[in-house]
C-alpha positions as CSV (number, residue, x, y, z in Angstrom):
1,X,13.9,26.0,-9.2
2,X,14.2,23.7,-6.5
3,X,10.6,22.0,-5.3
4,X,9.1,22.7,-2.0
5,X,6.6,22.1,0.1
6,X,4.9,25.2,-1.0
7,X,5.8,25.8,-4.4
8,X,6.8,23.7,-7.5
9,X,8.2,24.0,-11.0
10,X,5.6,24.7,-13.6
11,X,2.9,26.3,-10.8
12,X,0.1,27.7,-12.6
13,X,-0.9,31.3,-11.2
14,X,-3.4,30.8,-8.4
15,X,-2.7,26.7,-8.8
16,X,-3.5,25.5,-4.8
17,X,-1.4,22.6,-3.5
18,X,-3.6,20.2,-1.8
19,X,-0.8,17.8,-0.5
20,X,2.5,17.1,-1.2
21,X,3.8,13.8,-1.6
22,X,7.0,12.2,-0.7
23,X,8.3,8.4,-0.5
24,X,7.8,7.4,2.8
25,X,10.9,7.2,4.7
26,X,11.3,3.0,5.0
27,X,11.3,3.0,1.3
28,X,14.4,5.0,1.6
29,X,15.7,3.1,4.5
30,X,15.4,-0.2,2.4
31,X,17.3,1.5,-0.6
32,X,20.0,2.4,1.6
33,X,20.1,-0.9,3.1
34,X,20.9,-2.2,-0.1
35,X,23.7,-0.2,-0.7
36,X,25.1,-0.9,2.4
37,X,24.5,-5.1,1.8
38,X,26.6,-4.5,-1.5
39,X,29.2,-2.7,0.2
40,X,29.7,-5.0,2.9
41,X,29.5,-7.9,0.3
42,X,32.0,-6.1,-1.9
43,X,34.6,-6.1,1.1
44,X,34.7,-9.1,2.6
45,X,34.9,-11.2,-0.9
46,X,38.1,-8.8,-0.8
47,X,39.2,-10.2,2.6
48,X,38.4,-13.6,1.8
49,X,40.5,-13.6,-1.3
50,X,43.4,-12.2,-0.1
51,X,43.4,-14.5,2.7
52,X,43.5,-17.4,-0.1
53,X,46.6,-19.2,-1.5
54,X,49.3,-16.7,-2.9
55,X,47.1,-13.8,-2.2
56,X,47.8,-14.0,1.5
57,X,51.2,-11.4,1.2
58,X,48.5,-9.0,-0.4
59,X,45.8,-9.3,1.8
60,X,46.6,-6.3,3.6
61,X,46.2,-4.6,0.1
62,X,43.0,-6.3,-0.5
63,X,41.7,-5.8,2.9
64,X,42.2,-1.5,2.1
65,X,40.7,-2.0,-1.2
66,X,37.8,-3.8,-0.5
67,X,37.8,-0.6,2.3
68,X,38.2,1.9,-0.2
69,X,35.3,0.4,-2.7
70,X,33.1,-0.1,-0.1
71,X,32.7,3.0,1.6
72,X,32.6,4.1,-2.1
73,X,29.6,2.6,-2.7
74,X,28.2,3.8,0.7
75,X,28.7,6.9,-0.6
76,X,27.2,6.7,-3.6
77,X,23.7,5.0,-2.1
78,X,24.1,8.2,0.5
79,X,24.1,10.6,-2.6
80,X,21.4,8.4,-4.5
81,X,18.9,8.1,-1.7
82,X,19.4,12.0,-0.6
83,X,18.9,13.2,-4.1
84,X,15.7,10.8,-4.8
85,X,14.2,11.7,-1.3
86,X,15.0,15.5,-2.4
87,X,13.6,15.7,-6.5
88,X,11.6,12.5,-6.0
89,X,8.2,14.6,-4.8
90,X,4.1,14.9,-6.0
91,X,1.8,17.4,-5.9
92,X,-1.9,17.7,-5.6
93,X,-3.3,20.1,-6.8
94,X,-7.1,21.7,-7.2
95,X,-6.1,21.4,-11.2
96,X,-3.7,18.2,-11.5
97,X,-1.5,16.1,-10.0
98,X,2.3,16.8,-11.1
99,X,4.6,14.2,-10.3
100,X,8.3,14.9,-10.3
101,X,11.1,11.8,-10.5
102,X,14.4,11.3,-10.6
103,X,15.6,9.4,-13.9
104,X,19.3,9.6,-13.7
105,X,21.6,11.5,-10.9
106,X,21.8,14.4,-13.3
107,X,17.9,14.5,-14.6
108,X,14.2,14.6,-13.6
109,X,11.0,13.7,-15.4
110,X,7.7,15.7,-15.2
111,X,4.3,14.1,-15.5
112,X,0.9,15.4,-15.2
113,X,-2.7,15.0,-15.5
114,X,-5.1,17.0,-15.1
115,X,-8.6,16.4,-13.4
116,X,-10.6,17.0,-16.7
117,X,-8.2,14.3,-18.5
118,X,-8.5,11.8,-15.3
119,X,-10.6,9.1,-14.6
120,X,-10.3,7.0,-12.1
121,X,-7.6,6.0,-9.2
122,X,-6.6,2.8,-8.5
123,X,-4.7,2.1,-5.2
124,X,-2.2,-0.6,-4.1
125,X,0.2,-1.7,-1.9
126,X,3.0,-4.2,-3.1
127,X,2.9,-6.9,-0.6
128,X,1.1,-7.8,2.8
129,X,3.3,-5.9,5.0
130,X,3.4,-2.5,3.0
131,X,-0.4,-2.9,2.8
132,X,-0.6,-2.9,7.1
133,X,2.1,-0.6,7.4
134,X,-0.5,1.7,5.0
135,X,2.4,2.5,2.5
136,X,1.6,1.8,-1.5
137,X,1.0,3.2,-4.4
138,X,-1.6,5.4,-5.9
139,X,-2.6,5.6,-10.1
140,X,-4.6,8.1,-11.4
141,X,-5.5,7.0,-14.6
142,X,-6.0,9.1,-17.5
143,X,-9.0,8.9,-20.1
144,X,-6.3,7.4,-23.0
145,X,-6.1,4.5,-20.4
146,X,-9.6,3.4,-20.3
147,X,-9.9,4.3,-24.0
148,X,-7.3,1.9,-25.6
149,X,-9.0,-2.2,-24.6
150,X,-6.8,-3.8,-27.5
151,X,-4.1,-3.2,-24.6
152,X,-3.9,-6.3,-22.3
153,X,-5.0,-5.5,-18.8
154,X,-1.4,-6.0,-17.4
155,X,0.0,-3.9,-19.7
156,X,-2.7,-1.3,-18.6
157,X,-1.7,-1.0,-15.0
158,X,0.1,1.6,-15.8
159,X,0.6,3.6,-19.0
160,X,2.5,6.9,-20.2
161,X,-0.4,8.7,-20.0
162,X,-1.1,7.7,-16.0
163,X,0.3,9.5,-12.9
164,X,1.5,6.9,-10.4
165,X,2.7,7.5,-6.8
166,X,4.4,4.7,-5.0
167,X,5.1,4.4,-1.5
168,X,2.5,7.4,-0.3
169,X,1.8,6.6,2.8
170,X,-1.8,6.2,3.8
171,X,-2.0,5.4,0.2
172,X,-5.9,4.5,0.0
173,X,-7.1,7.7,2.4
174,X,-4.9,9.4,-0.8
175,X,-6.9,7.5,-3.1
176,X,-10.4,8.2,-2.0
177,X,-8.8,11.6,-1.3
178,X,-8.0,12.1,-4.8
179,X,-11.7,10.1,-6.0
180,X,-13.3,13.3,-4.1
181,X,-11.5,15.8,-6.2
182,X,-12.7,13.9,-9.5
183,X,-16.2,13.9,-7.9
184,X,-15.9,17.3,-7.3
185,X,-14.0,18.9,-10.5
186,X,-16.9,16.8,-12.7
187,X,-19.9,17.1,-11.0
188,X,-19.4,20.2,-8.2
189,X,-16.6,22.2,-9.2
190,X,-16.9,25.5,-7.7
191,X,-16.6,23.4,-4.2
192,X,-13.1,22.5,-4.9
193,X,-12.4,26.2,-3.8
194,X,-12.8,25.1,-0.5
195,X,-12.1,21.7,-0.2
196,X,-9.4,21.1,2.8
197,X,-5.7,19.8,2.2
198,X,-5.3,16.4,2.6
199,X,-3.7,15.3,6.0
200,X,-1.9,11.8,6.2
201,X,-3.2,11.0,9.8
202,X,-5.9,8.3,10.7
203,X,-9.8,9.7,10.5
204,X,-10.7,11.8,13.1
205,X,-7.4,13.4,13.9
206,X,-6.6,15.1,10.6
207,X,-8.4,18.4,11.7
């Protein structure tokens, strides 16, 4: 079964998706970019070599090589970035969040929490200019987390048991977002019926 924007593998009867969560799209850009940088790398240390020495009768050869491995491995960062922008998706849901990712070209991990094994959510963004271009990550934290201290605090960023979402963008609107539902689910549940999707847009324009 192929995820969607209004449906996903493992959907519990009646389970409402509250938002859907892709990697923004310069996350995938960047990935792509680094194909491409290894690609153009790869070929011209092919035309430099065959313009060396004794190489120079073969630098013709090395020239449609360095062609041939290059647009190879554009290719393959084409495929790689498609497929991780395609399987590589969250869900929000008034039960859990479910996170789909990709773990090899051919195979995707499945992690979920839900709200009554959740805690708290911790947001971040991995440098200054992810944090003002509002792209990070978001971890919901499950109660194993919290309940294991002989764990260093680095190593309890982020554990098996936690959901984490990177490059969401308005990452801490998703945070509070998702603080709201814990609120909710623990304190006011029957109001979860009819609690709004969330809308990545800036406060006052979302509805």
């Amino acid at each position: 079964m192929l995820n969607t924007d209004s449906s996903f593998y493992g959907q519990q009867t009646d389970e409402r998706i509250l938002y859907v969560v892709r990697s923004h799209w310069l996350s995938q850009t960047i990935l792509f970019g680094k194909f491409l940088a290894g690609a153009a790398i790869v070929f011209f240390i092919a035309v430099i070599i065959g313009g060396q020495g004794l190489m120079q009768k073969y630098a013709g050869q090395f020239g449609v090589g360095g062609g041939i491995i290059a647009g190879a491995i554009t290719a393959i960062g084409f495929w790689v970035v498609g497929n991780a922008r395609l399987k590589n998706i969250a869900y929000i849901t008034d039960r859990r969040v479910v996170k789909f990712e990709v773990s090899t070209p051919f195979a995707t991990n499945i992690r979920s929490l839900n709200w009554e094994e959740a805690v708290k959510v911790k947001t971040y963004a991995p440098n200054m200019i992810w944090k003002q271009l509002m792209i990070g990550s978001v971890v919901v934290h499950a109660k194993t987390t919290i309940a294991t201290p002989e764990v260093s605090k680095t190593e309890r960023l982020v554990t098996d048991d936690d959901v984490e979402i990177q490059n969401a963008y308005f990452y801490r609107d998703l945070g509070n977002y998702i603080e709201k539902i814990l609120f909710l689910y623990k304190k006011q549940p029957k109001d979860i019926e009819s609690l709004l999707p969330f809308v990545p847009k800036k406060k006052g324009k979302r509805y």
